[in-house]
GUZA-804700 format. One record per residue: residue number from 0; x, y, z of N, C-alpha, C in turn. Coordinates in Angstrom, 2 decimals, always signed. Example, Ala and Ser with C-alpha at 12.3 -4.5 7.8 and 13.67 -1.06 7.14 Angstrom:
BEGIN
num, n_px, n_py, n_pz, ca_px, ca_py, ca_pz, c_px, c_py, c_pz
0, +13.19, -5.69, +7.80, +12.30, -4.50, +7.80, +13.20, -3.30, +7.80;
1, +12.85, -2.25, +7.08, +13.67, -1.06, +7.14, +12.90, +0.03, +7.87;
end
This chain:
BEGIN
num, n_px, n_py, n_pz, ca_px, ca_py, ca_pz, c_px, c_py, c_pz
0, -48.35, +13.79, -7.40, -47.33, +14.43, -8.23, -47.63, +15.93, -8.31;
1, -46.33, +16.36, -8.10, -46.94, +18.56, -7.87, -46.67, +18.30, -9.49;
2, -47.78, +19.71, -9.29, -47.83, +20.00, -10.98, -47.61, +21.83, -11.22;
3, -47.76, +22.04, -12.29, -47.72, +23.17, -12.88, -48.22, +23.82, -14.02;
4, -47.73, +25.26, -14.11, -48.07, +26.00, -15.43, -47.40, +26.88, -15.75;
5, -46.90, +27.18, -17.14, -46.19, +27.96, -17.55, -46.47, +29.10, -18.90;
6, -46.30, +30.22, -18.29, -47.24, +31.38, -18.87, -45.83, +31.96, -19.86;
7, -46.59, +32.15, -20.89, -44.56, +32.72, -21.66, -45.95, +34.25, -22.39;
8, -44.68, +35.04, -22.10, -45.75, +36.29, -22.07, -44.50, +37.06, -23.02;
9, -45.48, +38.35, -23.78, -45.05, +38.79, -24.59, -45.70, +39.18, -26.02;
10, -45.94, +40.18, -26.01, -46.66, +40.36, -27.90, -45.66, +40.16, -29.01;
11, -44.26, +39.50, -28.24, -43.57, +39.43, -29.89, -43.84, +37.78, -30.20;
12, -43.86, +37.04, -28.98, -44.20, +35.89, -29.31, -45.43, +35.62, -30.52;
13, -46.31, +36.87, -29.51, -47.75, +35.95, -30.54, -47.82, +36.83, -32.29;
14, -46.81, +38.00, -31.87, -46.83, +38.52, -33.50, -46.10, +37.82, -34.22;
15, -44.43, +36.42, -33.93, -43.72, +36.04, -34.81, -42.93, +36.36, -35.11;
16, -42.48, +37.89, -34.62, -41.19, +38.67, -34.35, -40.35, +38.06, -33.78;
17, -40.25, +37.45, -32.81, -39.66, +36.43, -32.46, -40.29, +34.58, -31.53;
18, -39.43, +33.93, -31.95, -39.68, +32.57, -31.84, -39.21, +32.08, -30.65;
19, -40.40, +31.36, -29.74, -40.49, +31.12, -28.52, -39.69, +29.95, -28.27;
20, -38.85, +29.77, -27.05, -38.07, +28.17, -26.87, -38.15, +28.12, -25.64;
21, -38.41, +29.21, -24.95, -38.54, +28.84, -23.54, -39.41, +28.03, -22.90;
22, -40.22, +27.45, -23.46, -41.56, +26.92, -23.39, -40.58, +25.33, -23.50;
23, -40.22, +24.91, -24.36, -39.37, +23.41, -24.28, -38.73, +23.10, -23.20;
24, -37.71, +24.55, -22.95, -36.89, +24.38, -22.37, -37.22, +23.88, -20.90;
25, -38.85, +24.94, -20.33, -39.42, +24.84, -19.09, -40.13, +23.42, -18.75;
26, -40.49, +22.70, -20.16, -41.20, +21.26, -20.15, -40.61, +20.50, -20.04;
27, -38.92, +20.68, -20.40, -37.84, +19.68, -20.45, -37.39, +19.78, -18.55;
28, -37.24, +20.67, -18.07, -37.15, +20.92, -16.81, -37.63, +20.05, -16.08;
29, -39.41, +20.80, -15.75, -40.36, +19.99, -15.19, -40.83, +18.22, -15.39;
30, -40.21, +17.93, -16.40, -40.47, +16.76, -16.81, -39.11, +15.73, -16.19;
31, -37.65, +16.59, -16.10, -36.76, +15.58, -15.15, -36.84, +15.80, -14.40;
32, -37.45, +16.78, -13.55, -37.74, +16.91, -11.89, -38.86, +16.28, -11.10;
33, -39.69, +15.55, -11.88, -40.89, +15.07, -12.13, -41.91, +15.80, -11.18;
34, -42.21, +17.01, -12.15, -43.13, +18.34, -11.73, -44.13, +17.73, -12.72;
35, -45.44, +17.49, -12.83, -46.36, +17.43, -14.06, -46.88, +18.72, -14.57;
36, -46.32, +19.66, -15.98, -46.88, +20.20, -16.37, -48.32, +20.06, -17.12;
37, -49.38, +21.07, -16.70, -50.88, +20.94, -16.80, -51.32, +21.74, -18.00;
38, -50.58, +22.84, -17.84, -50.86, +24.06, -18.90, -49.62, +24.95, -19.56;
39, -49.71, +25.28, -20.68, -48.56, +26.26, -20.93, -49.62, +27.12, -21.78;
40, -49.36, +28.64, -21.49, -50.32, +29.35, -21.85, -49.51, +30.71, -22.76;
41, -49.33, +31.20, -23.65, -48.60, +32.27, -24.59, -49.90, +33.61, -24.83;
42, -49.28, +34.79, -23.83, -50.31, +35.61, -24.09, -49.48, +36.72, -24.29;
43, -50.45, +38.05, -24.31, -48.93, +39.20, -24.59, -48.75, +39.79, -23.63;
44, -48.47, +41.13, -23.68, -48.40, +42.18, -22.54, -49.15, +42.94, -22.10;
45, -50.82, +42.90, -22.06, -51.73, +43.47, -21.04, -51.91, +42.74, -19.60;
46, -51.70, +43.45, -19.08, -51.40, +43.97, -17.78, -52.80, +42.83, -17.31;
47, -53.72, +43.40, -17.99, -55.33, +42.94, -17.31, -54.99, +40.87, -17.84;
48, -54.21, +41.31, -18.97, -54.57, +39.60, -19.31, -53.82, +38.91, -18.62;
49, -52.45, +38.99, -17.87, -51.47, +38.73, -17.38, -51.72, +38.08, -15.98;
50, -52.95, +39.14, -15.56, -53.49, +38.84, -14.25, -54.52, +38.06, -14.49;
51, -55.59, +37.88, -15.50, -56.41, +36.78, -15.04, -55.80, +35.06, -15.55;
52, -54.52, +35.38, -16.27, -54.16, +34.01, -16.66, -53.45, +33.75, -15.11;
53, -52.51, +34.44, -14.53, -52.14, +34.18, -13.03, -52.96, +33.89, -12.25;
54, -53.88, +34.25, -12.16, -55.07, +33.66, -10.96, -55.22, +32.61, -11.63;
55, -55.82, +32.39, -12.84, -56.41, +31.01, -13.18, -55.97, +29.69, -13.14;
56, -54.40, +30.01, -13.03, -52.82, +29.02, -13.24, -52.42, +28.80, -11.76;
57, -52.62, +29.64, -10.52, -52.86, +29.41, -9.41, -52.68, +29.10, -8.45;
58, -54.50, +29.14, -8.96, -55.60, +28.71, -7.49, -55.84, +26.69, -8.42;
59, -54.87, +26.46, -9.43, -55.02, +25.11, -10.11, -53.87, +24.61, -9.94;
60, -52.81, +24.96, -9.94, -51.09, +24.14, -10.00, -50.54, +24.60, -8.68;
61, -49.33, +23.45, -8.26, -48.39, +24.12, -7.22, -47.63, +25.28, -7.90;
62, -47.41, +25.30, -8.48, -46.39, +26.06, -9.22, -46.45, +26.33, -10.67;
63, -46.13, +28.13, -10.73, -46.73, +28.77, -11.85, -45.19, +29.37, -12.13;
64, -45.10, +29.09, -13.67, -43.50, +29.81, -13.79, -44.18, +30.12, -14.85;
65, -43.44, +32.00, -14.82, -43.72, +32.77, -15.69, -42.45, +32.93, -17.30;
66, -42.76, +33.48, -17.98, -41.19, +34.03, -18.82, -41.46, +35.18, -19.76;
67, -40.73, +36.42, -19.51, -41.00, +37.29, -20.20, -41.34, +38.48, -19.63;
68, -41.36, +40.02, -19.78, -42.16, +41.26, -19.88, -41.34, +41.67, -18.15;
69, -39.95, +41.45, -18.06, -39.81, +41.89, -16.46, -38.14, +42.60, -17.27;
70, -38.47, +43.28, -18.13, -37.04, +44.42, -18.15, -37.24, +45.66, -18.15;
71, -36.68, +46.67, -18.87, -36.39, +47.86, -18.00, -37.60, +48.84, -19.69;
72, -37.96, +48.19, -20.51, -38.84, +49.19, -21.46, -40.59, +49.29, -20.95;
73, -41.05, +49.85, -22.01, -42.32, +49.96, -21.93, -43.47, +48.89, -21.53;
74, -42.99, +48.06, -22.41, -43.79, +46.82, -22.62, -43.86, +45.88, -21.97;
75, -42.77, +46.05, -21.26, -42.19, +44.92, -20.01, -43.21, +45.34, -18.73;
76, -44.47, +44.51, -18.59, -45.56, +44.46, -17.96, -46.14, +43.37, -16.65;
77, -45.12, +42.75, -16.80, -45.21, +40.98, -15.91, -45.54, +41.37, -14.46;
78, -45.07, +42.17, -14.34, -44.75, +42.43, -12.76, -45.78, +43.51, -12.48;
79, -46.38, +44.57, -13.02, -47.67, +44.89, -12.67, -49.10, +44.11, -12.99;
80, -48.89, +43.19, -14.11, -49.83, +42.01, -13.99, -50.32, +41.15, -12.96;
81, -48.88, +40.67, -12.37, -48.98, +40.03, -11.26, -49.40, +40.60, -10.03;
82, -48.96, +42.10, -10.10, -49.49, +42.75, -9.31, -50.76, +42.57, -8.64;
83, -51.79, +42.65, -10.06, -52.82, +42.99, -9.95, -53.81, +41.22, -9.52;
84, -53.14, +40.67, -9.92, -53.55, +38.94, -9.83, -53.75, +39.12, -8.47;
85, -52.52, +39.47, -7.54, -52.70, +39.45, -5.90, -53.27, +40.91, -5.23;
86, -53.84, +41.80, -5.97, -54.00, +43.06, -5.08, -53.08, +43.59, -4.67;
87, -51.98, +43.42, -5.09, -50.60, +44.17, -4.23, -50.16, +45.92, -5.40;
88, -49.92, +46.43, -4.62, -48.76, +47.12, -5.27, -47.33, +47.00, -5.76;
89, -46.95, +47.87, -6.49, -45.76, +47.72, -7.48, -44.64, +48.45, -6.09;
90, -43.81, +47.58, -5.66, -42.70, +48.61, -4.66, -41.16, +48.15, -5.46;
91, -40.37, +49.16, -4.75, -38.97, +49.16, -5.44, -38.22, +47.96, -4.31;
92, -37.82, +46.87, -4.67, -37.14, +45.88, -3.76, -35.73, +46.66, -3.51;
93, -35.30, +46.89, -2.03, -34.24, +47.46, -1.55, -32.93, +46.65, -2.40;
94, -33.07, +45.13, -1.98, -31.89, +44.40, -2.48, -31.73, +44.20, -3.76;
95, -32.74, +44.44, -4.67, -32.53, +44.57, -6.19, -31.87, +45.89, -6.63;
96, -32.62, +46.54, -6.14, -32.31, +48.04, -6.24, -30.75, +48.30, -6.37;
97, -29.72, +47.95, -5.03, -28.62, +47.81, -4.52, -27.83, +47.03, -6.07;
98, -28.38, +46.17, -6.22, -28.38, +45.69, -7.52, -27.89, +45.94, -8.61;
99, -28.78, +46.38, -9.04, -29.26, +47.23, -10.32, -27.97, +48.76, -9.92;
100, -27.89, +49.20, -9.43, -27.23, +50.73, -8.79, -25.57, +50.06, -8.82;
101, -25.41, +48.92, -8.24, -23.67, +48.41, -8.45, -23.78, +47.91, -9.72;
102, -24.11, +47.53, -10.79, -24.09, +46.85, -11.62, -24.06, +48.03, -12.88;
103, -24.87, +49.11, -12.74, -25.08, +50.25, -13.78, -24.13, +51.31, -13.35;
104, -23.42, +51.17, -12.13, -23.00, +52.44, -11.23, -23.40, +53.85, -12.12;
105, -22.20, +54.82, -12.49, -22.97, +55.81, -12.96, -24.08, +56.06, -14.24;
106, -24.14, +55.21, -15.04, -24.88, +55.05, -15.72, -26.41, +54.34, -15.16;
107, -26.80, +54.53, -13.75, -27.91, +54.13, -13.55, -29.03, +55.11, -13.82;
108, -30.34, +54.75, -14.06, -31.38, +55.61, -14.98, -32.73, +54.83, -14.51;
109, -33.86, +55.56, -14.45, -35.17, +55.24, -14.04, -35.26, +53.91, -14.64;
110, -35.11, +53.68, -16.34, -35.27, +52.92, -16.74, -34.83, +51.33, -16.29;
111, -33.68, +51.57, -15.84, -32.44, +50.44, -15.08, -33.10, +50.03, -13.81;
112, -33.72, +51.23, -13.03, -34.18, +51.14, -11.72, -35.84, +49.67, -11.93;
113, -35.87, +50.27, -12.73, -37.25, +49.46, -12.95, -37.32, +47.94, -12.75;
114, -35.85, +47.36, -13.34, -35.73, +45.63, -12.68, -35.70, +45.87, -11.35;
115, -35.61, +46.29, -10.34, -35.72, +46.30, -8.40, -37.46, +46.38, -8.41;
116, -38.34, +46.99, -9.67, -39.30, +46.74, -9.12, -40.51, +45.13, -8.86;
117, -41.01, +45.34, -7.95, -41.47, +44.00, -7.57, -43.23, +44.30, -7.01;
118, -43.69, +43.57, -7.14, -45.01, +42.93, -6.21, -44.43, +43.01, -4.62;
119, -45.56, +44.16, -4.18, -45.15, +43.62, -2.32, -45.53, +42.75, -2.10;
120, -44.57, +42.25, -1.33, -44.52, +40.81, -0.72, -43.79, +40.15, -1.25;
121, -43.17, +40.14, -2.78, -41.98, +39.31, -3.02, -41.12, +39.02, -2.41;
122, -40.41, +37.60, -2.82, -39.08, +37.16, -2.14, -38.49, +36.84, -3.57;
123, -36.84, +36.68, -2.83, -36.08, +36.45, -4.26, -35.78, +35.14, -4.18;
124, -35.25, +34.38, -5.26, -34.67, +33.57, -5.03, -33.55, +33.38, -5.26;
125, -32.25, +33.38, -4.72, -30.78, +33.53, -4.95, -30.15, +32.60, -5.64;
126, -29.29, +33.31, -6.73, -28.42, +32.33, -7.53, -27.12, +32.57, -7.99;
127, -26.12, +31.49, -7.69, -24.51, +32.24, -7.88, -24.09, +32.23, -9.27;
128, -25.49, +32.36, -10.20, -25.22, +33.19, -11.72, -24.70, +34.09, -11.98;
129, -24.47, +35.31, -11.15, -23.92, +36.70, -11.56, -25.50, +37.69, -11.85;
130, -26.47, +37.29, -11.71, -27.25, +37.64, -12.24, -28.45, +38.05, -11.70;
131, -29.50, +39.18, -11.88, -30.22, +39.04, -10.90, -31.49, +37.65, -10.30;
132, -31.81, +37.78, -8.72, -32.58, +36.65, -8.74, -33.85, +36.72, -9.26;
133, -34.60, +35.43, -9.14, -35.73, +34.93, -9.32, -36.37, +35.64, -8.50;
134, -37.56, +36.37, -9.30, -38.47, +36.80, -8.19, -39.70, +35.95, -7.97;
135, -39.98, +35.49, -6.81, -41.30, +34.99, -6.53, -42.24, +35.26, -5.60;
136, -43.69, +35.27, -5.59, -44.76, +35.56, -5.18, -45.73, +34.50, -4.67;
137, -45.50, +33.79, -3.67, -46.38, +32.76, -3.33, -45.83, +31.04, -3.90;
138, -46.82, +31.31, -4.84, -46.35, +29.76, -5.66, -46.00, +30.05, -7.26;
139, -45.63, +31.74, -7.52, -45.54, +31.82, -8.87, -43.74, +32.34, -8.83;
140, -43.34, +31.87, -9.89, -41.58, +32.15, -10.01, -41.83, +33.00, -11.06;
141, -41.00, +34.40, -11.28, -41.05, +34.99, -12.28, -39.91, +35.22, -13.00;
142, -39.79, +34.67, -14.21, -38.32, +35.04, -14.98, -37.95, +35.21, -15.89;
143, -36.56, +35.99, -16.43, -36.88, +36.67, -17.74, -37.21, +35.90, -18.63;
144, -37.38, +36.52, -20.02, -37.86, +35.95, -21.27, -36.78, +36.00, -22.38;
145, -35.38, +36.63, -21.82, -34.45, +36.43, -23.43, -33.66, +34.71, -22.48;
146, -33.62, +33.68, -23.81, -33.91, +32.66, -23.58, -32.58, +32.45, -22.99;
147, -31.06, +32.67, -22.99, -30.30, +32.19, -22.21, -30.30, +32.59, -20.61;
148, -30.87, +34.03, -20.22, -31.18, +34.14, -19.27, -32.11, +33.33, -18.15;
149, -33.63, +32.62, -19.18, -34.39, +31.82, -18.82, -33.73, +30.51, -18.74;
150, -32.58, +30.14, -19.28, -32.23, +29.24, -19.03, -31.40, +28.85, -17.72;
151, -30.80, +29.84, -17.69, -30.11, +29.82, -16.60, -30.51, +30.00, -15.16;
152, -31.72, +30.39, -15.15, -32.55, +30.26, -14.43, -33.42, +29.37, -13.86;
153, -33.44, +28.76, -14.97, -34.27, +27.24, -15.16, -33.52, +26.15, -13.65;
154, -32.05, +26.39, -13.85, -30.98, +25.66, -13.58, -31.50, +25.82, -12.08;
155, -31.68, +27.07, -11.47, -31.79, +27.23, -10.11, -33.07, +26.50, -9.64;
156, -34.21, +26.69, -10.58, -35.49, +25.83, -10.16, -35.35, +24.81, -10.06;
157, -34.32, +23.57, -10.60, -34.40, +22.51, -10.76, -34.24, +22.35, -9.67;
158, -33.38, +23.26, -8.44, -33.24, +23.15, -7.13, -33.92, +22.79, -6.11;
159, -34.82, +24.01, -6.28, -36.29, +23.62, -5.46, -37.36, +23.27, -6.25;
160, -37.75, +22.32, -7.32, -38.98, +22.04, -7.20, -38.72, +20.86, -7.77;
161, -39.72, +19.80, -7.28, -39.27, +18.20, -7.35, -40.50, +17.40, -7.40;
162, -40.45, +16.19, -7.76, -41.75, +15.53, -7.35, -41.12, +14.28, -7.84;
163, -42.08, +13.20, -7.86, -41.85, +12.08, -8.45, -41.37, +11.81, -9.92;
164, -40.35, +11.50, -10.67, -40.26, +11.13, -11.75, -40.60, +10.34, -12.64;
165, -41.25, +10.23, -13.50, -41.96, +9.24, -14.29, -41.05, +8.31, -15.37;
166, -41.40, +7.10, -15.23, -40.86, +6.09, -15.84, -41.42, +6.16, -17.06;
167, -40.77, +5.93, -18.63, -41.14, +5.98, -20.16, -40.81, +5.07, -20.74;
168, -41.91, +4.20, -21.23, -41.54, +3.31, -22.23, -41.77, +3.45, -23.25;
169, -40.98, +2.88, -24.39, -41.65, +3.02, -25.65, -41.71, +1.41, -26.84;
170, -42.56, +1.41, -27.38, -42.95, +0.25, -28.30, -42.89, +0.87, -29.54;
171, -41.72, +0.13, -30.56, -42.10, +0.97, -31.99, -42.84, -0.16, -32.65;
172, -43.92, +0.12, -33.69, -44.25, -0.67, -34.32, -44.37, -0.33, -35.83;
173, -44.70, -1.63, -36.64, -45.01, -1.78, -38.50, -46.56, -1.63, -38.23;
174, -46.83, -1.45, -37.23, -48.49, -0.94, -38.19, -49.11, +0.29, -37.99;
175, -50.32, -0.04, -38.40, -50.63, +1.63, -38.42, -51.37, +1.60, -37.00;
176, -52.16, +3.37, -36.96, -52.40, +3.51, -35.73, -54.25, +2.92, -35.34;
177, -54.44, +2.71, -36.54, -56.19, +1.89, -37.09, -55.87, +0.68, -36.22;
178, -55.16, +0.14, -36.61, -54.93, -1.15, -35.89, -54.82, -1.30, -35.15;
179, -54.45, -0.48, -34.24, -53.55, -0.63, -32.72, -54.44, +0.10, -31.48;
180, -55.71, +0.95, -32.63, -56.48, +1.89, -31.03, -57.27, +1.20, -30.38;
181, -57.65, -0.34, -31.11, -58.73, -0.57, -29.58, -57.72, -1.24, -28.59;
182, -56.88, -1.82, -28.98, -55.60, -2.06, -27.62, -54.99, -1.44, -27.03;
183, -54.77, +0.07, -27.33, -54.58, +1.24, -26.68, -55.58, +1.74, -25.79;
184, -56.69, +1.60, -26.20, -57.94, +1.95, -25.49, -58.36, +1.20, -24.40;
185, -57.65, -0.07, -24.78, -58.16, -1.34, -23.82, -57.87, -0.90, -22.28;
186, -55.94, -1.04, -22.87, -55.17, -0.71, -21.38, -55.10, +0.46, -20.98;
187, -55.72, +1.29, -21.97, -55.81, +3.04, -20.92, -57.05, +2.87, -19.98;
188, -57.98, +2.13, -20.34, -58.93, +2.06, -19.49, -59.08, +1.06, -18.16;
189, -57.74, +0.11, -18.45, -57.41, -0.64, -17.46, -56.50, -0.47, -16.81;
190, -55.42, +0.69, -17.15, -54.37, +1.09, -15.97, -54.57, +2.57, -16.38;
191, -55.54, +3.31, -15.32, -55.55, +4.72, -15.76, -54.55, +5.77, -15.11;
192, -53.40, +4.78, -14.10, -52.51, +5.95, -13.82, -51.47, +6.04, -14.10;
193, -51.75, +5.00, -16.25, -50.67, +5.19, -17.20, -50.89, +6.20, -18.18;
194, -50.01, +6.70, -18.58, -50.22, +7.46, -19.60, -49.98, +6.61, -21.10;
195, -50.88, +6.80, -21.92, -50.15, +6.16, -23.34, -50.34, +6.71, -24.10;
196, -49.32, +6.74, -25.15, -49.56, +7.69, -26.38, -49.02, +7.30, -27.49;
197, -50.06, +7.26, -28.56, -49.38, +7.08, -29.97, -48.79, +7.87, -31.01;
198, -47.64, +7.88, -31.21, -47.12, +9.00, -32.55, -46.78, +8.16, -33.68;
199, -47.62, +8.87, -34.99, -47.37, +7.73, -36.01, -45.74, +8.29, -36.77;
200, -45.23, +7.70, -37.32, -44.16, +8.66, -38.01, -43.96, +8.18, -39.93;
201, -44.36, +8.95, -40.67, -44.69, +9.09, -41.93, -42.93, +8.38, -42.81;
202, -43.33, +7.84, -43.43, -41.97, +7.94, -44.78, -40.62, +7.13, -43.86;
203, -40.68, +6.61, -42.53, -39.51, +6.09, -41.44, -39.23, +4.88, -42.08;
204, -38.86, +4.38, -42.55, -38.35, +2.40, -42.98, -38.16, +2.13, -41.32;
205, -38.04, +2.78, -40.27, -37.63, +2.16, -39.16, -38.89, +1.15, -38.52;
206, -40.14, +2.57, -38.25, -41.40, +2.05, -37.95, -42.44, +3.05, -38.59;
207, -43.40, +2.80, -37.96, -44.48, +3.41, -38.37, -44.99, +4.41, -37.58;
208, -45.11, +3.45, -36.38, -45.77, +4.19, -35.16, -45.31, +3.79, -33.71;
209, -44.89, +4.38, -32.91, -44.20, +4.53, -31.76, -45.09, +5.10, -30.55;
210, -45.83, +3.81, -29.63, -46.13, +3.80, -28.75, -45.41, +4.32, -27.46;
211, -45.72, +5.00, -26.33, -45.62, +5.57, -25.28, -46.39, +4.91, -24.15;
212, -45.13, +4.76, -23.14, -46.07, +4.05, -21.60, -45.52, +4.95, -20.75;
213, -46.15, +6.08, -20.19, -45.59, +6.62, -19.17, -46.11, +6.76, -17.65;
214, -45.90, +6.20, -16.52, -46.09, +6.71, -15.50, -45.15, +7.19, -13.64;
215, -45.25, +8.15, -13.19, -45.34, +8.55, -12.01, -44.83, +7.35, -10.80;
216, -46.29, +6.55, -11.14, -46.60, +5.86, -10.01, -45.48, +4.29, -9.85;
217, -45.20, +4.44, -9.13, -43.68, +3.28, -8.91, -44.40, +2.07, -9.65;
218, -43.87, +1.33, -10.60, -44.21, +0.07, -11.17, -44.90, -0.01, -12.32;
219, -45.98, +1.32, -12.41, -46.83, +0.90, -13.22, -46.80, +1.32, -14.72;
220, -45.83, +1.93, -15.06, -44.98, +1.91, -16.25, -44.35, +0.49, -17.26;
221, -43.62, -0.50, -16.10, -43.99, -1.53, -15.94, -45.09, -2.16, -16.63;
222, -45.90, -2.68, -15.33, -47.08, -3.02, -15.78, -47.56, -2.54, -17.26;
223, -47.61, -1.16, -17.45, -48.54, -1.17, -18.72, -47.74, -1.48, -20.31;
224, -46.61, -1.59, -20.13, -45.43, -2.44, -20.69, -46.15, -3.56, -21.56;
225, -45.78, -4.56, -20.19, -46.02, -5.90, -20.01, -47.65, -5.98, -20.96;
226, -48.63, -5.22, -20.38, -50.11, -5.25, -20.72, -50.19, -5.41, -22.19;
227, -49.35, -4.29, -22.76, -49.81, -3.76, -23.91, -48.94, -5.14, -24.88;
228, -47.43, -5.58, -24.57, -47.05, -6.32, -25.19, -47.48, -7.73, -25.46;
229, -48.77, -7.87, -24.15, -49.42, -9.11, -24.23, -50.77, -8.62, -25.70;
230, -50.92, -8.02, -25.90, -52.38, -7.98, -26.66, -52.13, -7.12, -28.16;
231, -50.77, -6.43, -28.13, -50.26, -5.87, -29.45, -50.23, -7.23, -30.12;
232, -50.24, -7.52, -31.79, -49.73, -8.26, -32.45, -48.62, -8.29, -32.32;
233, -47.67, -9.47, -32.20, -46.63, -9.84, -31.93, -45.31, -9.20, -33.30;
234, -45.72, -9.57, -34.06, -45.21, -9.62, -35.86, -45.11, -8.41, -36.00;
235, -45.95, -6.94, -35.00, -45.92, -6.09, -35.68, -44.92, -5.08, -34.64;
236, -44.42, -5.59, -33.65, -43.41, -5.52, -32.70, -42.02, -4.88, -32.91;
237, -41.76, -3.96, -33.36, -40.43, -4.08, -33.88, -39.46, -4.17, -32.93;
238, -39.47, -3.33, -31.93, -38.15, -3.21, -30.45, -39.60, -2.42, -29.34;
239, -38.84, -2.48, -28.05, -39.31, -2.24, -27.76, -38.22, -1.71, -26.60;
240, -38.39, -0.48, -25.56, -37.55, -0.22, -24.68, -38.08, +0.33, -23.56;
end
């Protein structure tokens, strides 16, 4: 299963100035394309930090999607970060440029010019949004950070990046989660290329706690189904799907 990481960059994030969604939005993505996200990482706008979270995100995932710090002010830093992750220089992309220049016509300004700039060696990735493309660098996609833009963007990745989709089950139950961990423990240790997870949920008359079977691997979602419904208490069963 290709996997990933997703870096949401920006000092307003981590000051609270404003409230991050792109981060759902990118997990909700990767998760129906069945990409396995590994890491999601929220840092700000130094240049130096930008680049060692890019190397670190990598030389570890197929695929590194960025969000944030690639517009036309000060602070907007993504793209000399990345820079510096690969040793490249900062160049002006001809076809952005062209861009940016029909889109601002006389009102174009250094500032405006600054979305054409790129990492040498970038490629774009084209989209019949109206909008400019995706820039990418190897195995990293870079894209903006105001969230309908990232969204719409999102839309084009779903294009190219894919993997296996994972099958989800869920078990709600009346008991608590005391009760239920050494049988959780049992079958995680007997089907380890399931995922399981318990969320208890407080004050619900529905249930209590709502088990998770998730896997990748053809069937065994399935299987850990079946496993867990053999050795849960029966009584404490409420539905199961």
């Amino acid at each position: 299963m290709p996997t990933a990481a997703g870096i949401i960059i920006g000092d307003e994030i981590l000051s609270g100035k404003v409230q991050d969604t792109n981060a759902y939005h990118l997990i909700r993505m990767l998760h129906d394309v069945g990409v396995e996200l590994v890491r999601i990482a929220t840092i700000g706008d130094d240049p130096d930090c930008i680049a060692e979270e890019i190397n670190f995100c990598r030389g570890r995932c197929d695929h590194v999607i960025t969000s944030g710090g690639v517009g036309p002010t000060h602070d907007d830093r993504t793209m000399e970060g990345i820079a510096r992750a690969f040793g490249r220089r900062i160049v002006r992309h001809p076809h952005l440029e062209r861009m940016v220049r029909k889109h601002w016509a006389e009102r174009v300004n250094e500032a405006a010019l600054k979305l054409a700039e790129v990492p040498e060696g970038a490629t774009l990735l084209e989209s019949d949004d109206g909008m400019l493309p995706v820039v990418t660098l190897e195995n990293v996609f870079i894209l903006p950070g105001v969230p309908q833009i990232f969204e719409a963007k999102l839309l084009r990745l779903r294009q190219v990046l894919s993997g296996q989709v994972a099958v989800l089950h869920s078990i709600y139950l009346s008991a608590d989660e005391s009760s239920i961990a050494a049988v959780l423990t049992q079958v995680d240790h007997e089907l380890p290329e399931v995922k399981i997870g318990s969320y208890p949920r407080i004050g619900d008359p529905d249930y209590r706690v709502r088990v998770t079977v998730e896997s990748a691997v053809p069937g065994a979602a399935d299987r850990g189904l079946e496993r867990l419904l053999e050795l849960l208490p029966s009584d404490r069963v409420i539905r199961y799907e």
